[in-house]
C-alpha positions in Angstrom: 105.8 104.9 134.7 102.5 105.1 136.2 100.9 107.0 133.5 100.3 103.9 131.3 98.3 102.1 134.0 96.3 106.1 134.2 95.8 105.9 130.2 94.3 102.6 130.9 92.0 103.2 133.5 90.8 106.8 132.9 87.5 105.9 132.3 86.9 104.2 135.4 88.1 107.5 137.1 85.9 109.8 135.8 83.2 109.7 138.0 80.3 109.9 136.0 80.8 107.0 134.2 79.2 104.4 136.8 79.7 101.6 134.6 83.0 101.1 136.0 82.0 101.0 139.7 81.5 97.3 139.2 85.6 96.7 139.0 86.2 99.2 142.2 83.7 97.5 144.7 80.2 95.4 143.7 78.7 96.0 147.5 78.5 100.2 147.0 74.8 101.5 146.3 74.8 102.2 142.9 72.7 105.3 143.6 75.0 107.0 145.2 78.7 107.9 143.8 81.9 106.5 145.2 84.3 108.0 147.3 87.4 108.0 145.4 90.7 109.1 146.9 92.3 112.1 145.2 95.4 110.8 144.3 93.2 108.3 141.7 91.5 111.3 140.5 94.7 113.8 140.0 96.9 111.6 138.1 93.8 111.1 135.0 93.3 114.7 135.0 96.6 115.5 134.2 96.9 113.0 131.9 93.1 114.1 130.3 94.6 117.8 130.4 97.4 116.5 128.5 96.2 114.2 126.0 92.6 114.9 125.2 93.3 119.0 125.4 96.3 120.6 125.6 97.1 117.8 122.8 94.0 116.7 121.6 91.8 117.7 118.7 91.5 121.1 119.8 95.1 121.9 119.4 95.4 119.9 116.7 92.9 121.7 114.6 94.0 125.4 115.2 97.7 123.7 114.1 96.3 123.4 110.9 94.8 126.6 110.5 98.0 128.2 112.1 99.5 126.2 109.1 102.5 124.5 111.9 100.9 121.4 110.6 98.9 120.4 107.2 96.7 117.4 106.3 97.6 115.9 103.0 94.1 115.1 102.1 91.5 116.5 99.2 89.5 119.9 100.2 87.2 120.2 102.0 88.8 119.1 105.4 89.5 120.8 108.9 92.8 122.3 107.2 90.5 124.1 105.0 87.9 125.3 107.7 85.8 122.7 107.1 84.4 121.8 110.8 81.0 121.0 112.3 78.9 121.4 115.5 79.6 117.3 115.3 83.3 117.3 115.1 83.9 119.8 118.6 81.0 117.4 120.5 83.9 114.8 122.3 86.0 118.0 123.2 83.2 119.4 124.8 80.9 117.0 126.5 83.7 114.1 127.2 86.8 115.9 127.3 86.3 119.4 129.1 82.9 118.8 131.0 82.9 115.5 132.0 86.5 113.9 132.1 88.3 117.3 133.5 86.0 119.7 135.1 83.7 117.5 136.8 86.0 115.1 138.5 88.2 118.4 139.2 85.0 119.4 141.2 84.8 116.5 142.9 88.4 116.1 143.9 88.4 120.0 144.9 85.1 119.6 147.0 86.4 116.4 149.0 90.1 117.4 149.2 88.7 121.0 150.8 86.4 119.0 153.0 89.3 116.9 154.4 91.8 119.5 154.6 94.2 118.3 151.7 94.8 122.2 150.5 97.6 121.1 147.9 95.0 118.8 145.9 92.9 121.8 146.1 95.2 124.3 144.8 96.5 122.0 142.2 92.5 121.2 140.9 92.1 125.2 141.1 95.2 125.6 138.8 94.1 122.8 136.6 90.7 123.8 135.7 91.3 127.8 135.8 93.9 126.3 132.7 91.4 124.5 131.2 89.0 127.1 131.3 90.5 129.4 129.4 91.1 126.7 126.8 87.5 126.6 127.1 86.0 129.6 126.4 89.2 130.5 124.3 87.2 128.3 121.5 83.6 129.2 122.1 83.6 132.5 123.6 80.3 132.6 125.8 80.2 129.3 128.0 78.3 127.3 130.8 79.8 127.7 133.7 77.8 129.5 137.0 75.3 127.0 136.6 77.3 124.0 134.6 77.1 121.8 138.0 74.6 122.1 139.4 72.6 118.9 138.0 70.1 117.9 138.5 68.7 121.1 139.5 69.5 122.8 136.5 69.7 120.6 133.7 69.7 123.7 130.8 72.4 126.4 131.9 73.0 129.6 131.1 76.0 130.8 129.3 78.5 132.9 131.2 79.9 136.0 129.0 83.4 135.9 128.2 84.1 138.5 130.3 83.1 136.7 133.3 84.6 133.9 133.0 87.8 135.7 132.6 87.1 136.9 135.7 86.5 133.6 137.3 90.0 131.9 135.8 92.1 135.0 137.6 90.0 135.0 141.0 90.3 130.9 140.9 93.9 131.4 140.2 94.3 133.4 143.2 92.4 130.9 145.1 95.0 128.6 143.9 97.9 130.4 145.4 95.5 131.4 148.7 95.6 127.1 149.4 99.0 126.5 148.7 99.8 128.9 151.5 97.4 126.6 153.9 99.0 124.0 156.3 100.3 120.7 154.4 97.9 118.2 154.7 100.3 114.8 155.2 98.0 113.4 152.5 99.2 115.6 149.9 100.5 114.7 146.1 103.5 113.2 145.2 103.9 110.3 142.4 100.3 110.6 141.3 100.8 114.7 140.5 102.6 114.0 136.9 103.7 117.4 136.4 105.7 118.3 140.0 105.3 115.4 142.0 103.3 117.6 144.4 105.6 120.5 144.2 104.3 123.6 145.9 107.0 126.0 144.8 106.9 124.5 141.5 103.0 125.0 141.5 102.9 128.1 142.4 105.5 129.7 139.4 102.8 127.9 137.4 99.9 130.0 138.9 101.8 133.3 138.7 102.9 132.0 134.6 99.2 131.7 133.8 98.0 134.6 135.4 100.4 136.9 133.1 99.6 134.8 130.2 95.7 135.5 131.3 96.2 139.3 131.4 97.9 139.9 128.6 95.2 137.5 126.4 93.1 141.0 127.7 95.7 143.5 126.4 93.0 144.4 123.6 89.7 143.1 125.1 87.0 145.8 125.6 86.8 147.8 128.7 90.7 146.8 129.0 94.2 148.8 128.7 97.4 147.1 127.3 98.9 149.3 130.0 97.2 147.9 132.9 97.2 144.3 131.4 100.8 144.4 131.2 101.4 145.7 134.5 99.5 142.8 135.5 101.5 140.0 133.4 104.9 142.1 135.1 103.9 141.6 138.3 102.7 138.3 138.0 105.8 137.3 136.1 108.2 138.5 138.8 106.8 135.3 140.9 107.0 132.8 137.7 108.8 130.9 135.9 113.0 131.0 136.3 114.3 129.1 134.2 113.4 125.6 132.1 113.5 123.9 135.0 110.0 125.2 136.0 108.9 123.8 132.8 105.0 122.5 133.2 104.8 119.5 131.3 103.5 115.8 131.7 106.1 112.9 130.6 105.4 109.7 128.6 106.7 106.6 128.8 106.3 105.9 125.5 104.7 102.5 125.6 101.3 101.3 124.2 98.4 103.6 125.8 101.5 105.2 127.3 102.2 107.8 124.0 102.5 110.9 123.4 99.2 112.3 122.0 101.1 114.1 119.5 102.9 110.3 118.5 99.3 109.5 117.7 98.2 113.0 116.1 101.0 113.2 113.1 101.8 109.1 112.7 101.2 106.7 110.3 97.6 106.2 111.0 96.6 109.6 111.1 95.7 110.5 107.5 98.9 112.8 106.3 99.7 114.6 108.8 102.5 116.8 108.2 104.1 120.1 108.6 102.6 123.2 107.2 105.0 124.8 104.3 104.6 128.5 105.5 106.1 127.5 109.1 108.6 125.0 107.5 109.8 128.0 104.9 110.0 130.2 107.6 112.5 128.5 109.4 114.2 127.9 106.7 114.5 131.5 105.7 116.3 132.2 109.0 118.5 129.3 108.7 116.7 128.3 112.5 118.8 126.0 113.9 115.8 124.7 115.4 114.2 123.1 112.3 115.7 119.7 112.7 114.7 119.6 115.9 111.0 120.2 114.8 111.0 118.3 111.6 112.4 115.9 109.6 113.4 115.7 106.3 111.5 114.1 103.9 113.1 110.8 101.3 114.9 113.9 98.7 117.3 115.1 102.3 115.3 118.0 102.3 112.7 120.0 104.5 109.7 120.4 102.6 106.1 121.7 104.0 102.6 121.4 102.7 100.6 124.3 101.3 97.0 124.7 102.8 95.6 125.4 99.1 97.5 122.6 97.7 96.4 119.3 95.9 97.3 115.9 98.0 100.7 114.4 97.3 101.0 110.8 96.2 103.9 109.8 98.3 103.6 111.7 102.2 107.0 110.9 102.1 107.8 113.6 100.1 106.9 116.2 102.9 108.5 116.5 106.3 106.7 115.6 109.7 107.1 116.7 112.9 110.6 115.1 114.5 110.6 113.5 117.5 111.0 116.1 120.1 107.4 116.8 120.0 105.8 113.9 118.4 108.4 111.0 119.6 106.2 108.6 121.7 107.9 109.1 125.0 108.5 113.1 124.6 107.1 115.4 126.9 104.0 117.2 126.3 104.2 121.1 127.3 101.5 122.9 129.3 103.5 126.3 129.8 106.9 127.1 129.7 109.7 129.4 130.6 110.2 130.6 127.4 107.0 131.4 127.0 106.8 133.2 130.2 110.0 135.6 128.7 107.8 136.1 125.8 104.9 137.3 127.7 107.5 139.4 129.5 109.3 140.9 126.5 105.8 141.8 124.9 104.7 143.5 128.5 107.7 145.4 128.5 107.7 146.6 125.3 104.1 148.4 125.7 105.7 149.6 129.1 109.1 150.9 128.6 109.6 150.5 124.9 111.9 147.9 122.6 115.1 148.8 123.9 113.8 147.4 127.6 112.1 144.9 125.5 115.3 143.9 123.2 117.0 141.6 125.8 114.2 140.3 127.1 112.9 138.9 124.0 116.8 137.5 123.4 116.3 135.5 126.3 113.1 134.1 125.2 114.5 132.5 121.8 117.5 131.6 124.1 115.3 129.4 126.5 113.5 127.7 123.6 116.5 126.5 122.1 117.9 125.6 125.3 115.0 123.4 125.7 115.2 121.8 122.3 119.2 121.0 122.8 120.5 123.6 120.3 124.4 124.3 121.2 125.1 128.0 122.3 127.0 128.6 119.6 124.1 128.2 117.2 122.1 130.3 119.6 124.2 132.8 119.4 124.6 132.9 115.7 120.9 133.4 115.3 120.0 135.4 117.9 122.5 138.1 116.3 120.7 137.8 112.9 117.5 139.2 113.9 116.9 142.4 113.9 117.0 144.7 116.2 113.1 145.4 118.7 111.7 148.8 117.0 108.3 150.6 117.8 107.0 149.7 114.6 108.4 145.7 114.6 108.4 144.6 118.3 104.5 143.2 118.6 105.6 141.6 115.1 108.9 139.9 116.0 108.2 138.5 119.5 104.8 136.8 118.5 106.4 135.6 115.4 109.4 133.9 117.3 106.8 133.1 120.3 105.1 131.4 117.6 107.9 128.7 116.8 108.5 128.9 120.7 104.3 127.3 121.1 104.7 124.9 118.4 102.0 122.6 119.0 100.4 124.7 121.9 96.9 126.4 122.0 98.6 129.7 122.5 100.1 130.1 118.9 95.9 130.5 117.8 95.3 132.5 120.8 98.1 135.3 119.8 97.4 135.3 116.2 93.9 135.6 117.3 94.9 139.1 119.2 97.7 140.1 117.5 97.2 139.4 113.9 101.0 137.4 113.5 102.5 135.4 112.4 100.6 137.0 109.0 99.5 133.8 107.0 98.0 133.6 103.6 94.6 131.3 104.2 93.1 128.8 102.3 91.1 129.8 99.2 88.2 128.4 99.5 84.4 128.3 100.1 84.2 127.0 103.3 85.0 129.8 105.9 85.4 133.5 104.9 89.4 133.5 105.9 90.9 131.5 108.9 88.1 130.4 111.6 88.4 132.8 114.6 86.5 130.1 116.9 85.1 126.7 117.0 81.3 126.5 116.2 79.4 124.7 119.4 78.6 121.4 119.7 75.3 119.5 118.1 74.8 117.6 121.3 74.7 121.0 123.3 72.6 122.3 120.5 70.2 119.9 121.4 70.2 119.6 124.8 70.6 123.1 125.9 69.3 125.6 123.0 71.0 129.0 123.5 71.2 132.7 121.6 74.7 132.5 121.9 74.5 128.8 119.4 73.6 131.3 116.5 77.7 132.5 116.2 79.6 131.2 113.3 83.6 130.4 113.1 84.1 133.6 111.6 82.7 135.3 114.8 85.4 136.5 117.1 85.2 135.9 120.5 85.3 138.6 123.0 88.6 139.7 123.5 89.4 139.1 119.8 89.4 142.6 118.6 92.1 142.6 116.5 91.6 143.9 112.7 
């Protein structure tokens, strides 16, 4: 699998790191960039997308405070809200604007130039996702004037708002190349995620574009109504079935891991599963909990409370199983049962939970589908939950969304606007309840002073309106 030899050599392809020019060709001018061929700058995107964002220390932090994971370690920690402008400084600077969106730019700009339209379109989708991971943390963000260097070496911040606006419009812009003639250089083993898939692609697009609008569904100037519409229509064009699944595969081997592998082993300090997420499964008798965890040395599943004291023995506690943290398992980006979620939800502020009722079946149906659960256990517990009602729909479709995006971005992003799963937080003095962003980075702090710096983590972004 060629995603060990991409691990390995990511930091040569990000551009900006000219140190590495030396190993590609010691005659270029070393005051002028290379000319690298998309298909070397695709497949470290993805892989940077994967591990360094979608499962990298953002995600892993808002698992805490979603309490999915917990971090057997003494108070004060990031479980317990404790977070600095200097721990978000790799996510931002290395991660997001150097390894991702500026050799997204350069890939889009030289694929457009030759005519390649699929590595546009694919670059398009990739950064409009990692935008709104983006600005999902800090709200207000550089973005109109982010690349322009070295003409503007202090920019501005772009509201939220706008940059909403920007992720659907480059979205679209997305689906507007992948209607463009094929170029014959086009993607294929270097694109991780479809092999250069067009069809496949574009489900993707639509899929993020109702996730997108329905982030809005309480955002000011905004309408459920109208952002609902939006997810429907979108949704009609998405995601089928689990073979649509957006996800990038691991071999397994050395750099080749799972991020996730990394995230919850040995080596990472106690990491283990949150005791709220691991009781609620129980409660249910989900067949899906030995899928997620495993159980600890006793034979039984046992989760960690934010507000408790460190456990001698980690062993005590159960960790997350091998579907998601196993070192060759797939890491998810979006997926179809997400997509049913989204859909349920939108028809439920539509039509009402009776539309919504099947729809949300479905949903729980596809997740378990993807973990391997038989039917018959399916079944069993899809007839135990009760029934969609106008006062319990919002309620029971995040909640089961929420075991649906284990380990995804989205489970903070929906608690964020909806207020569930409803979790007790730590009782501490670090954060006045559970964070509702990320603070910004020193290193931005000191190279680009702005107003919008002032905001603390328990300042809500934007579209975060929910009491």
């Amino acid at each position: 699998m060629k995603i060990t030899r991409t691990l390995a050599l990511m930091g040569c392809a990000v551009l900006l790191n000219t140190g590495c020019k030396k190993f590609l060709d010691i005659n270029d001018d070393p005051n002028n960039p290379l000319t690298v061929k998309e298909s070397l700058m695709l497949s470290p995107v993805e892989v940077a997308t994967a591990s360094l964002v979608t499962g990298g220390t953002s995600t892993n932090v808002t698992a805490y405070w979603m309490q999915q994971l917990s971090l057997n370690q003494q108070a004060p920690n990031l479980e317990s809200y404790y977070i600095t402008n200097v721990d978000v400084n790799n996510t931002w600077s290395y991660s997001l604007y150097t390894t991702v969106f500026q050799n997204l730019r350069v890939m889009m700009d030289q694929a457009a130039a030759e005519k390649r339209y699929q590595y546009v379109a694919i670059g398009k989708t990739l950064f409009a996702y990692n935008l709104a991971i983006t600005t999902d943390l800090w709200n207000n963000i550089p973005y109109s004037e982010a690349f322009r260097m070295p003409q503007v070496t202090k920019p501005k911040y772009d509201s939220q708002e706008s940059v909403y606006n920007v992720i659907q419009q480059m979205l679209d812009s997305a689906l507007y190349y992948m209607d463009q003639t094929p170029s014959k250089v086009a993607p294929g083993e270097d694109d991780f995620i479809y092999k250069g898939d067009m069809a496949q692609w574009k489900k993707l697009v639509y899929t993020l574009k109702a996730r997108y609008a329905l982030r809005l569904s309480k955002a000011p100037g905004h309408t459920a109504g109208k952002q609902a519409d939006d997810a429907l229509a979108a949704l009609a064009k998405g995601f089928g079935g689990n073979a649509d699944n957006a996800f990038v595969p691991y071999p397994g081997t050395g750099t080749g891991s799972n991020p996730w592998y990394w995230n919850t082993g040995e080596a990472s300090g106690g990491v283990v599963l949150g005791q709220s997420f691991v009781d609620s499964l129980k409660s249910r008798q989900d067949p899906r909990l030995p899928v997620i965890a495993t159980k600890n040395k006793a034979g039984e599943y046992m989760g960690r409370n934010v507000n408790d004291a460190p456990v001698p023995d980690p062993e005590m506690l159960s960790a997350v199983n091998s579907f998601y943290a196993g070192a060759g398992a797939n890491l998810y980006l979006a997926t179809y049962s997400e997509a049913l979620f989204l859909k349920a939800e939108a028809t439920f502020i539509k039509q009402g939970a009776a539309a919504a009722g099947p729809i949300y079946k479905a949903a729980i149906a596809a997740h378990m589908s993807m973990l391997g659960v038989q039917p018959a256990a399916q079944q069993t517990y899809i007839a135990s939950r009760p029934a969609l009602t106008a006062a319990n729909a919002i309620q029971q479709i995040i909640s089961e969304k929420f075991v649906a995006n284990f380990l995804s971005p989205e489970a903070y992003n929906d608690w964020r606007r909806t207020g569930y799963p409803q979790l007790k937080p730590y009782t501490g003095n670090t954060a006045k309840g559970i964070p509702r962003r990320w603070p910004y980075p020193a290193i931005e702090e000191l190279t680009n002073p702005q107003p919008d710096q002032k905001a603390t983590i328990n300042d809500r972004v934007w579209w975060d309106t929910n009491n």
